[in-house]
C-alpha positions as a Markdown table, in Angstrom:
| # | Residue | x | y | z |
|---|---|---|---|---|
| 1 | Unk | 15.7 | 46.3 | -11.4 |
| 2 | Unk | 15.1 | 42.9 | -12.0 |
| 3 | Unk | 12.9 | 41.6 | -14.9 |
| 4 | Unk | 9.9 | 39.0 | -13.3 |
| 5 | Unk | 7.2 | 38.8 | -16.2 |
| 6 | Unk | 8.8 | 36.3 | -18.5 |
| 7 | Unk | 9.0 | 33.0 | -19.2 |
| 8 | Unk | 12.5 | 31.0 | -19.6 |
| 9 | Unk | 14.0 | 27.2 | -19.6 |
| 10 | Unk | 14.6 | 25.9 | -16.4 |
| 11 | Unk | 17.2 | 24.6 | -14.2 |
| 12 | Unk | 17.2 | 23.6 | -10.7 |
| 13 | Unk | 19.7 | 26.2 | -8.5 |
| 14 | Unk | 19.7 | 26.1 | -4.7 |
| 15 | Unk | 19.0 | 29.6 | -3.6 |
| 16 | Unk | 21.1 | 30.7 | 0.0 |
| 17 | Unk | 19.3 | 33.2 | 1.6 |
| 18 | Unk | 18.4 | 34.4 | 4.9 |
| 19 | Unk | 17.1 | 33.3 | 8.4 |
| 20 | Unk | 13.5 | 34.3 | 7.5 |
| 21 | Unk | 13.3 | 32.3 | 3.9 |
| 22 | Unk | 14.8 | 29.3 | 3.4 |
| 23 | Unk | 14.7 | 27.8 | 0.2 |
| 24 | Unk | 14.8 | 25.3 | -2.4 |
| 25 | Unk | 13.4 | 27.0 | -5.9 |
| 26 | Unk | 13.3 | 25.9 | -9.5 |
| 27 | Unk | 14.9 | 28.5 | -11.4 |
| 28 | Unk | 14.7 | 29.7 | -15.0 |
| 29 | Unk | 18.4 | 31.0 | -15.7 |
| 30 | Unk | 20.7 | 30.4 | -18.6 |
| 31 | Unk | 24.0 | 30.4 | -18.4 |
| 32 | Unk | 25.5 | 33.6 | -17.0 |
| 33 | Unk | 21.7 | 34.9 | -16.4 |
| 34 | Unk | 20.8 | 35.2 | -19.5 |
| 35 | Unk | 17.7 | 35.3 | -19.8 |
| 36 | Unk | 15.2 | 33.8 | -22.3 |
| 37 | Unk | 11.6 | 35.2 | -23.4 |
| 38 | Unk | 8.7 | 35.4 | -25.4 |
| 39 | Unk | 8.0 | 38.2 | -27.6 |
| 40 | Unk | 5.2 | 40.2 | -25.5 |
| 41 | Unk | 1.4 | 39.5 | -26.5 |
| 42 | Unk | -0.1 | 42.6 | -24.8 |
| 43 | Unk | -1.1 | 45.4 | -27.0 |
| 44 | Unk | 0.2 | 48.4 | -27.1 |
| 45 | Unk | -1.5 | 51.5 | -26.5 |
| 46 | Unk | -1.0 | 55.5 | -26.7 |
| 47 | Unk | -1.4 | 57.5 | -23.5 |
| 48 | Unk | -3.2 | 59.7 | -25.8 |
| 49 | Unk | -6.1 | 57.2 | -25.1 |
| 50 | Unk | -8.9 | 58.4 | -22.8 |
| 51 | Unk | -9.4 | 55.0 | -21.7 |
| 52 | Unk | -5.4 | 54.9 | -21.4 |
| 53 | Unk | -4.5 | 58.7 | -20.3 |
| 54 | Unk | -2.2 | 58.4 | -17.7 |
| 55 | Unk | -3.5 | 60.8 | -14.3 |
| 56 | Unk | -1.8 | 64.1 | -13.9 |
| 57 | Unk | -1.7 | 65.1 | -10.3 |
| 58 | Unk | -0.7 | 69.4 | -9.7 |
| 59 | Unk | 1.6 | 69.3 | -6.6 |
| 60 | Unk | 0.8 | 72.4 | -6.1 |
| 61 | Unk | -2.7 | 71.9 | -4.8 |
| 62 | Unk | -1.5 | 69.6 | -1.9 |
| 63 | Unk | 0.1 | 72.8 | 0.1 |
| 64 | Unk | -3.2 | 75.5 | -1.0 |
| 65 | Unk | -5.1 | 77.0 | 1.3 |
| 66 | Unk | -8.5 | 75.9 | -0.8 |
| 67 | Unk | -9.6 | 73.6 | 1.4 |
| 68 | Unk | -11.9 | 72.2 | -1.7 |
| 69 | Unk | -9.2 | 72.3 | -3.9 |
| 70 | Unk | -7.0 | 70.1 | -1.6 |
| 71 | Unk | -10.1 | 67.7 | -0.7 |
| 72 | Unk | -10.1 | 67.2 | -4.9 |
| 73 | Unk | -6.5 | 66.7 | -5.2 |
| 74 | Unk | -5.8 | 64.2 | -2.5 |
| 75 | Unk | -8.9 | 62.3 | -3.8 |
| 76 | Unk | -7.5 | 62.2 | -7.6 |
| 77 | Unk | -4.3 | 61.1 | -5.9 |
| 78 | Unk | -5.6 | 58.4 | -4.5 |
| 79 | Unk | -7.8 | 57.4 | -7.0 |
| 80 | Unk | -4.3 | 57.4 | -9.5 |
| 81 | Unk | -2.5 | 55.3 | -7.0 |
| 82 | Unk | -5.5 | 52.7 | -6.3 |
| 83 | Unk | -5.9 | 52.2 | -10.5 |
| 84 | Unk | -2.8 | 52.8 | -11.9 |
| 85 | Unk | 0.4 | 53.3 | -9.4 |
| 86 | Unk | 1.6 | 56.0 | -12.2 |
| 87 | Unk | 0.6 | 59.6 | -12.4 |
| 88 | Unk | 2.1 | 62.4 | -14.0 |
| 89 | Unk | 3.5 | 65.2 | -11.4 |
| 90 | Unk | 3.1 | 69.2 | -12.8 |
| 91 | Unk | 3.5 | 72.1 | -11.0 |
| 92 | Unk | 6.5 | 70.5 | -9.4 |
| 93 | Unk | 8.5 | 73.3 | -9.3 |
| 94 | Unk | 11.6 | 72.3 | -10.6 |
| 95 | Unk | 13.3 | 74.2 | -13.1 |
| 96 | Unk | 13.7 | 73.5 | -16.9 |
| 97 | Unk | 17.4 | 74.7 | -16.6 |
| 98 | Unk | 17.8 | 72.2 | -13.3 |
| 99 | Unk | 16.5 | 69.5 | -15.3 |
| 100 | Unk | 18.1 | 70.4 | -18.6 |
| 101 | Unk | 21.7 | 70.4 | -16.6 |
| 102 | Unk | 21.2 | 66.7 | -14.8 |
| 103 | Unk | 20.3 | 65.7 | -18.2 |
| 104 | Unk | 23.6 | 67.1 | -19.9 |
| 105 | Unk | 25.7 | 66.2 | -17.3 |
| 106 | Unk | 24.1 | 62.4 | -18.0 |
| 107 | Unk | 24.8 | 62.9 | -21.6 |
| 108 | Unk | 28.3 | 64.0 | -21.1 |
| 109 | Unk | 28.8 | 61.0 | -18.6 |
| 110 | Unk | 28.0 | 58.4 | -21.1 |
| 111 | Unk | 29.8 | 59.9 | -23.9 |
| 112 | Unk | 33.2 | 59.6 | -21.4 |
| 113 | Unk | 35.0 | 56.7 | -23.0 |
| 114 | Unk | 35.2 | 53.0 | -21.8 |
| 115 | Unk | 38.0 | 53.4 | -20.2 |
| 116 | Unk | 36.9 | 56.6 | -17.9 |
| 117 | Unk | 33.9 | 55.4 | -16.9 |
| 118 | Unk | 34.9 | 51.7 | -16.0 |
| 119 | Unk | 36.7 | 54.2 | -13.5 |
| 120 | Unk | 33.1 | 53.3 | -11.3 |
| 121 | Unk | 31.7 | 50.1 | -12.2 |
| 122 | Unk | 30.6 | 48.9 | -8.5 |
| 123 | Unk | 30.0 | 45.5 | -7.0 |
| 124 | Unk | 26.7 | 43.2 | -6.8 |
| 125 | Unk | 26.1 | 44.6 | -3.2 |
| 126 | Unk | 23.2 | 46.6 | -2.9 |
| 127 | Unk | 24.9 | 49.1 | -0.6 |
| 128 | Unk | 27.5 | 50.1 | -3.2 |
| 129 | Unk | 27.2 | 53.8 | -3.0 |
| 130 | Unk | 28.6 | 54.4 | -6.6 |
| 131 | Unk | 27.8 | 51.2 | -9.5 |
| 132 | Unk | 28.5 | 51.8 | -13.8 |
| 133 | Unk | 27.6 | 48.8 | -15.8 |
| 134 | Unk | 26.7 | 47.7 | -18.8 |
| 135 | Unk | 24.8 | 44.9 | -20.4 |
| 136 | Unk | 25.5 | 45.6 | -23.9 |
| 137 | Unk | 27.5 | 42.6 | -24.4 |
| 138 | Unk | 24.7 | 40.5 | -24.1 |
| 139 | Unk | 23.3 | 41.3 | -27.8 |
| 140 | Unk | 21.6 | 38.6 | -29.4 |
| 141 | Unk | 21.5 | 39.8 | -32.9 |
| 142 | Unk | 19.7 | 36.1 | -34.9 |
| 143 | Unk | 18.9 | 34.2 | -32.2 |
| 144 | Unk | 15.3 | 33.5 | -30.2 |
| 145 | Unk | 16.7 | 35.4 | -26.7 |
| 146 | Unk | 16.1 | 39.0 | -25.7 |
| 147 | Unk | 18.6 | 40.9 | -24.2 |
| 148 | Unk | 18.8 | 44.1 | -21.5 |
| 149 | Unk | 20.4 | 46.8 | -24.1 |
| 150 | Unk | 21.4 | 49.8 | -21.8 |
| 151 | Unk | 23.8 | 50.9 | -19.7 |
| 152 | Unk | 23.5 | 52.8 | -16.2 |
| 153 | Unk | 25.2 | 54.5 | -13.5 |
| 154 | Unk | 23.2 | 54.3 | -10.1 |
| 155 | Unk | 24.5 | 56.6 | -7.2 |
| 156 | Unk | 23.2 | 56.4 | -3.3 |
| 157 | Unk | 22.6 | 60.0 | -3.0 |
| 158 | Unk | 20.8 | 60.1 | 0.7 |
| 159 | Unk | 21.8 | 59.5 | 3.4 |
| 160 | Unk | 25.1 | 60.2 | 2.6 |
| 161 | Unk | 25.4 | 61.8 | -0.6 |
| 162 | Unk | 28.0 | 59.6 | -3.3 |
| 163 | Unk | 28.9 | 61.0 | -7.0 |
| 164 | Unk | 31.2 | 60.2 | -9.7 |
| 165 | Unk | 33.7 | 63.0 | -9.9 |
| 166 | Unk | 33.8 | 63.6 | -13.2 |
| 167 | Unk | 33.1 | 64.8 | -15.8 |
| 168 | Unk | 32.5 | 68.1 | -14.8 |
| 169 | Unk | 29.5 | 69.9 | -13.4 |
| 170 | Unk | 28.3 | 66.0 | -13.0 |
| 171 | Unk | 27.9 | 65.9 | -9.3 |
| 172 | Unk | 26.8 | 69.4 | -8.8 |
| 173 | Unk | 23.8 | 68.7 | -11.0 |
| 174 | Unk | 23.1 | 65.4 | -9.2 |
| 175 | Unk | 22.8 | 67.3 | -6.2 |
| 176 | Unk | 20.6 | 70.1 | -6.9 |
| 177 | Unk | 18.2 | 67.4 | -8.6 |
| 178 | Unk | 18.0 | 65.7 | -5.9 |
| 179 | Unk | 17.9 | 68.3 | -3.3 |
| 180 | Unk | 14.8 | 69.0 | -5.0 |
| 181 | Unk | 12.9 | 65.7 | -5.9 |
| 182 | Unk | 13.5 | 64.9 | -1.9 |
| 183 | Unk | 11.6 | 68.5 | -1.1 |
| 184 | Unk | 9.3 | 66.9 | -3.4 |
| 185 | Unk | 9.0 | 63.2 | -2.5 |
| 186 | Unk | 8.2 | 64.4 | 1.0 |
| 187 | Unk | 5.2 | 66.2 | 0.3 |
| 188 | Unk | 3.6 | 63.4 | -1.7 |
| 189 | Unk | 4.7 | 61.2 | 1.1 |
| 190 | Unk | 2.4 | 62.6 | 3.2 |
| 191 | Unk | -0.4 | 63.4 | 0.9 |
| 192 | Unk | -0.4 | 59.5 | 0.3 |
| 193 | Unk | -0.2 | 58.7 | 3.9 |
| 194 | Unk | -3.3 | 61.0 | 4.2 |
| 195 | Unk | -5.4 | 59.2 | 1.0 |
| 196 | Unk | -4.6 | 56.1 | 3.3 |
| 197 | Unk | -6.8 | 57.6 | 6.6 |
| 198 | Unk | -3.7 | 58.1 | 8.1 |
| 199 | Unk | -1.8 | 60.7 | 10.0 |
| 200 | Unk | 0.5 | 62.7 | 7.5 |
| 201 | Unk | 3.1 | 61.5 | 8.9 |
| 202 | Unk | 2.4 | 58.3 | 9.6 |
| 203 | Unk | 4.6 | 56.6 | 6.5 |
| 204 | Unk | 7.6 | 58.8 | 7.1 |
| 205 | Unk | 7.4 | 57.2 | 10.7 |
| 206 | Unk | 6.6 | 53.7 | 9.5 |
| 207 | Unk | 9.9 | 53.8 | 7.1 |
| 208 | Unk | 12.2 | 56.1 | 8.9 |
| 209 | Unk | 12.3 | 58.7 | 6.5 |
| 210 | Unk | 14.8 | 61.3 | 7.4 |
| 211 | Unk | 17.1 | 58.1 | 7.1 |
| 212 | Unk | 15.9 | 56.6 | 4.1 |
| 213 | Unk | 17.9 | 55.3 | 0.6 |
| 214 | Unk | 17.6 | 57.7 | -2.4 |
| 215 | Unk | 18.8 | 56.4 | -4.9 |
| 216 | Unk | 19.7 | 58.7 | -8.5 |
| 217 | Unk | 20.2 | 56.4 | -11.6 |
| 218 | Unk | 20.7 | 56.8 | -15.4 |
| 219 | Unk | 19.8 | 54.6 | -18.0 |
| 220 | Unk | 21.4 | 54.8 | -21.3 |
| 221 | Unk | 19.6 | 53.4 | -24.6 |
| 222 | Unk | 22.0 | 54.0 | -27.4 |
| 223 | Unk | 20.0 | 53.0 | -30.8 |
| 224 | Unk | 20.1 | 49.4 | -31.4 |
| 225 | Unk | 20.8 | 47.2 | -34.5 |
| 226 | Unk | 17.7 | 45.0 | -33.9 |
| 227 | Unk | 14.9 | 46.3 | -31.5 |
| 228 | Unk | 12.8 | 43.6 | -31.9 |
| 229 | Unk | 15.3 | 41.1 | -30.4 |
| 230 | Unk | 15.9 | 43.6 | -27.4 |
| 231 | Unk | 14.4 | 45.2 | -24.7 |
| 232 | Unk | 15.9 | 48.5 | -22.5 |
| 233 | Unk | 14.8 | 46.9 | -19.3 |
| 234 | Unk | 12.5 | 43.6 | -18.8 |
| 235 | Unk | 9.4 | 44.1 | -17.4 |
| 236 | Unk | 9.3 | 44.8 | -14.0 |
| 237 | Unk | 8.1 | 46.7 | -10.3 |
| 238 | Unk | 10.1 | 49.3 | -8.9 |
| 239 | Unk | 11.7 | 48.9 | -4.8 |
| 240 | Unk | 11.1 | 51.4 | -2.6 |
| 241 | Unk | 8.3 | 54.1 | -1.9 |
| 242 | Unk | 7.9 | 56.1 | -4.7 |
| 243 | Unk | 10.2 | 56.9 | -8.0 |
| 244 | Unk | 10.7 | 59.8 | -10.0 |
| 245 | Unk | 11.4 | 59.5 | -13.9 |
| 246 | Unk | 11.9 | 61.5 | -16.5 |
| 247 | Unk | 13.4 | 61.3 | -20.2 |
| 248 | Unk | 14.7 | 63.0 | -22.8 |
| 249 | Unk | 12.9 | 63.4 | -26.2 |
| 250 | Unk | 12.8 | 60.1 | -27.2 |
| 251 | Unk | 10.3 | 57.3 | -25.8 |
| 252 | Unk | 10.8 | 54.0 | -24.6 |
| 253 | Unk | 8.7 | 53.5 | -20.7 |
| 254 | Unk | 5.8 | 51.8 | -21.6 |
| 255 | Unk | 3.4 | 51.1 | -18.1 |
| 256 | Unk | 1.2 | 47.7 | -18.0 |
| 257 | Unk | -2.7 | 48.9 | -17.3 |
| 258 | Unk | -5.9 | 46.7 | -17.8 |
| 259 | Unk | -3.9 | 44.6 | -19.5 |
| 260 | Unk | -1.7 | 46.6 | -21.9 |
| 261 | Unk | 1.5 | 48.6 | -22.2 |
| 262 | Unk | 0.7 | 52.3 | -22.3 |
| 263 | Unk | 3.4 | 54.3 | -24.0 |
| 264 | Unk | 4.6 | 57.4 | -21.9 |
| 265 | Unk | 3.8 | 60.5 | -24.0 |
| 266 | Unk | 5.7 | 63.1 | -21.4 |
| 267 | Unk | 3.3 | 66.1 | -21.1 |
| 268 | Unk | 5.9 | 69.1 | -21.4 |
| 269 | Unk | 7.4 | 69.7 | -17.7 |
| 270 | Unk | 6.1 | 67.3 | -15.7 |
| 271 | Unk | 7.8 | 64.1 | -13.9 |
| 272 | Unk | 6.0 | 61.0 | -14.3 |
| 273 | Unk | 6.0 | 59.0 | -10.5 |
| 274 | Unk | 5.4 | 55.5 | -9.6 |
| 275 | Unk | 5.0 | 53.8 | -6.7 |
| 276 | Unk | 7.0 | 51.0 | -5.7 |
| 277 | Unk | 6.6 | 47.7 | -4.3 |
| 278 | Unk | 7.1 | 49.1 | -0.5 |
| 279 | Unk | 3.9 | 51.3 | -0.7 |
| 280 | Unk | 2.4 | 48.1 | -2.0 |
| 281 | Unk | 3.5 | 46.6 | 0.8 |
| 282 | Unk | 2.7 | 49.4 | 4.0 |
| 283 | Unk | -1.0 | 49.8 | 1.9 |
| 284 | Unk | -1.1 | 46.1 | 2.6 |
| 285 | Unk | -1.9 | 45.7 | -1.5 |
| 286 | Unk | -4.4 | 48.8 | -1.3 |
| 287 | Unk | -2.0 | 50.8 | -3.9 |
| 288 | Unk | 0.1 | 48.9 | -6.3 |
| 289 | Unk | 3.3 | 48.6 | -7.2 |
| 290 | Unk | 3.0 | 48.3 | -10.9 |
| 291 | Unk | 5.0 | 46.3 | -14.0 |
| 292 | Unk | 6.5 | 48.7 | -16.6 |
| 293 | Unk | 9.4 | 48.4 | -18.8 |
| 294 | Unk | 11.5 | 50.1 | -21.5 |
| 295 | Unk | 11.9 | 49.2 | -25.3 |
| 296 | Unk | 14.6 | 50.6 | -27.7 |
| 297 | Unk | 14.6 | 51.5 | -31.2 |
| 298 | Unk | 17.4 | 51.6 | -33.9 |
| 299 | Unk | 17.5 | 55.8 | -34.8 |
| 300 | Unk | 17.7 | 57.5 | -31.5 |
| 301 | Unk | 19.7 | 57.4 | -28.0 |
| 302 | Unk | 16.8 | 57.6 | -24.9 |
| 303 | Unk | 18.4 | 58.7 | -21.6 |
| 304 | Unk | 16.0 | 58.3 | -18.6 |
| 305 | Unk | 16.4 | 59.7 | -15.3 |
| 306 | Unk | 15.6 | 57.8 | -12.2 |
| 307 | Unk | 15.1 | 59.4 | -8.9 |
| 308 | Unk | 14.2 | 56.5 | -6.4 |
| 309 | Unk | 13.0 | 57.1 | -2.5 |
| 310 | Unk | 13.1 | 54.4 | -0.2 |
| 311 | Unk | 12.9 | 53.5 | 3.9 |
| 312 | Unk | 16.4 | 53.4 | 5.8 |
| 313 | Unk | 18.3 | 50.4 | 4.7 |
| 314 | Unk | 17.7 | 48.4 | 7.9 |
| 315 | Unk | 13.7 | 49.6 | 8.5 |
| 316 | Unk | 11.8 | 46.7 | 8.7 |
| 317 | Unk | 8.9 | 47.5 | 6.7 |
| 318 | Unk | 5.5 | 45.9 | 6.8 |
| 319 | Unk | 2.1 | 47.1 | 6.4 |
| 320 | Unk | 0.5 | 50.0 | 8.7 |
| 321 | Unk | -1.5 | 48.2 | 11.9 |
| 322 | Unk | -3.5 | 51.4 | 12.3 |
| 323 | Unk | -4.5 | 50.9 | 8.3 |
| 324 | Unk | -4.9 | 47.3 | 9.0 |
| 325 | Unk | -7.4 | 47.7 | 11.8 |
| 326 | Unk | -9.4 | 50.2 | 9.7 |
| 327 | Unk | -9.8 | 48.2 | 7.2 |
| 328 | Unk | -10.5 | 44.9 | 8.7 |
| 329 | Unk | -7.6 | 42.7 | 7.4 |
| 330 | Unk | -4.6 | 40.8 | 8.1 |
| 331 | Unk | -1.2 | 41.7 | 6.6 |
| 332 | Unk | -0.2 | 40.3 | 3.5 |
| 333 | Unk | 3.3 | 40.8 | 4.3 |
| 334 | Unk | 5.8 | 39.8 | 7.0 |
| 335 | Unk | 8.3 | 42.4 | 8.3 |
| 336 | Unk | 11.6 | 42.6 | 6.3 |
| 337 | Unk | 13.9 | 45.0 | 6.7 |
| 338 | Unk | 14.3 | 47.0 | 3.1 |
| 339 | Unk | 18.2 | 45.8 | 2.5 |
| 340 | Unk | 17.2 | 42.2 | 3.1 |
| 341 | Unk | 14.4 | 42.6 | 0.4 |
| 342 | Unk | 16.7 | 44.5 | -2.3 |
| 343 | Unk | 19.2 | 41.8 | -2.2 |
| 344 | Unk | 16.0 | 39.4 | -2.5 |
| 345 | Unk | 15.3 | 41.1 | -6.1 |
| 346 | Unk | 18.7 | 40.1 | -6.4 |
| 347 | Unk | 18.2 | 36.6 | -6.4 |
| 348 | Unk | 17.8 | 33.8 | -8.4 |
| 349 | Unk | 13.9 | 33.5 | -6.9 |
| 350 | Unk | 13.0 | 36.7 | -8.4 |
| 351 | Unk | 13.9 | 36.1 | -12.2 |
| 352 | Unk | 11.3 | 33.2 | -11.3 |
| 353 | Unk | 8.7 | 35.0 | -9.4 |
| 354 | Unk | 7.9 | 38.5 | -8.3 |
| 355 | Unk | 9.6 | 39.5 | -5.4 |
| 356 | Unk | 6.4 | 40.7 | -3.8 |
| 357 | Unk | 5.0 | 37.5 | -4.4 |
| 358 | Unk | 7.8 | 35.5 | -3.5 |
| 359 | Unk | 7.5 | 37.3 | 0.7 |
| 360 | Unk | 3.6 | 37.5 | 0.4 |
| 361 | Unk | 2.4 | 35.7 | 3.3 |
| 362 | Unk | -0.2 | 32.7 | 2.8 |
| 363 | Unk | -3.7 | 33.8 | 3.9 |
């Protein structure tokens, strides 16, 4: 997930990219991408803040019977992804055991040492089914730049299913997680495409769903000499339809609203979901794909849990015609098929500009 929200030096770097953009950019990128910005000006605010309370949506009421009680739900849902694009998920029915294990099993991965775990550092393409990495070398203890201070292990879980093999119990967990957050996802898939006047089915159609990425990554925040010269992840949207996070004990999310970063306070056992720039796009900018990022601190180790759902690699995804003539609009966004837009987010253009804004079409 690439950073977007910051401001840098710049250089001029000729971008090569595909048949359907073509171009020339000024781009803000140090040597080896590193990446310079300012410290943040928004405020920062608890979620304990009714002004600043993050929705909670109860799963549960989206399969009842109550016909009121699902009228009420599906309107709170799409009230929480018109306003905020983050809501808290309860009643989702996965275990505290299931989630305890994926979160050991995480733990134990990124306690392997060096040497094991360099075992599965992937390649830039977006396709690679199994990626370890780490930016930790890029510490910038005294000097004006901050610097990504994590590292990760992403696995393409669906449609074919990829895992490190080790340690042990690893993959099994990752499995049974994600067995379960894809039960989940695909309720709340259609729930959304309902909030949108559409058929329920209508965005699992749209994206090719039963063939769509999911994506399973960890991020690992050990604590770090000099938070205020680093940041977990820079701000930033999610790809994809809709993402699945959740943490261990310690804070560190923090979700941009009305102009200021709300810090996650987990409620106990639920997930927090956000939507990602791909529901921006097939809502035609109705919901939004919102900037959040991740600080660190210098006491305690954060793990976060990242269970991303996306259309089938080559879907071309664009917004929903039967929305569209509904509403009265033309689409904000050409068709691009969703592998050509991850290795967009990729590029140098979207350290400059948000990728979203970068494909937007000119009205």
């Amino acid at each position: 997930m690439a950073g977007t929200d910051h401001d840098v030096s710049i250089m001029s770097v000729k971008v090569v990219s595909d048949d359907w953009l073509d171009t020339t950019v000024s781009s803000s990128l140090a040597s080896k991408y590193e990446i310079t910005v300012k410290p943040s000006d928004e405020e920062v605010v608890d979620s304990n803040h009714s002004e600043y309370s993050i929705p909670t949506i109860d799963i549960s009421l989206l399969t009842s019977g109550d016909l009121h009680q699902r009228s009420k739900i599906l309107h709170d849902l799409r009230k929480a992804c018109k306003e905020w694009g983050f809501f808290q998920l309860a009643n989702h029915g996965i275990s505290d055991s299931v989630m305890k294990k994926l979160m050991e099993a995480c733990e134990s991965f990124f306690s392997m040492t060096e040497e094991e775990k360099i075992e599965f550092q992937g390649s830039t393409d977006v396709m690679e089914p199994i990626n370890y990495g780490t930016n930790f070398d890029c510490n910038a203890m005294g000097s004006s730049k901050y610097f990504i201070w994590r590292a990760f292990i992403k696995m393409l879980v669906h449609p074919q299913f990829h895992s490190p093999y080790k340690p042990q119990g690893f993959s099994e967990a990752v499995e049974e997680y994600c067995e379960r957050t894809r039960e989940i996802s695909t309720v709340l898939m259609r729930a959304i495409s309902e909030t949108l006047g559409l058929e329920a089915n209508c965005l699992e159609k749209a994206t090719n769903w039963d063939e769509g990425l999911h994506l399973l990554a960890s991020n690992y925040y050990p604590p770090c000499p000099d938070p205020d010269q680093a940041l977990g992840l820079l701000p930033h949207t999610d790809s994809g339809l809709i993402n699945f996070i959740f943490q261990n004990d310690v804070g560190g999310l923090q979700i941009l609203h009305k102009g200021k970063y709300v810090r996650w306070k987990a409620m106990p056992n639920t997930i927090i979901v956000d939507l990602g720039d791909h529901m921006q796009i097939l809502s035609n900018d109705l919901y939004k794909s919102v900037t959040h990022r991740a600080v660190v601190n210098n006491k305690n180790t954060r793990i976060s849990i990242v269970s991303g759902h996306g259309p089938a690699a080559d879907n071309k995804v664009a917004p929903i015609p039967e929305l569209l003539e509904a509403l009265g609009q033309a689409p904000a966004y050409p068709g691009i098929p969703y592998k050509e837009y991850l290795k967009l987010r990729r590029s140098p253009q979207s350290v400059l500009k948000a990728t979203l804004d970068i494909i937007r079409l000119k009205q």
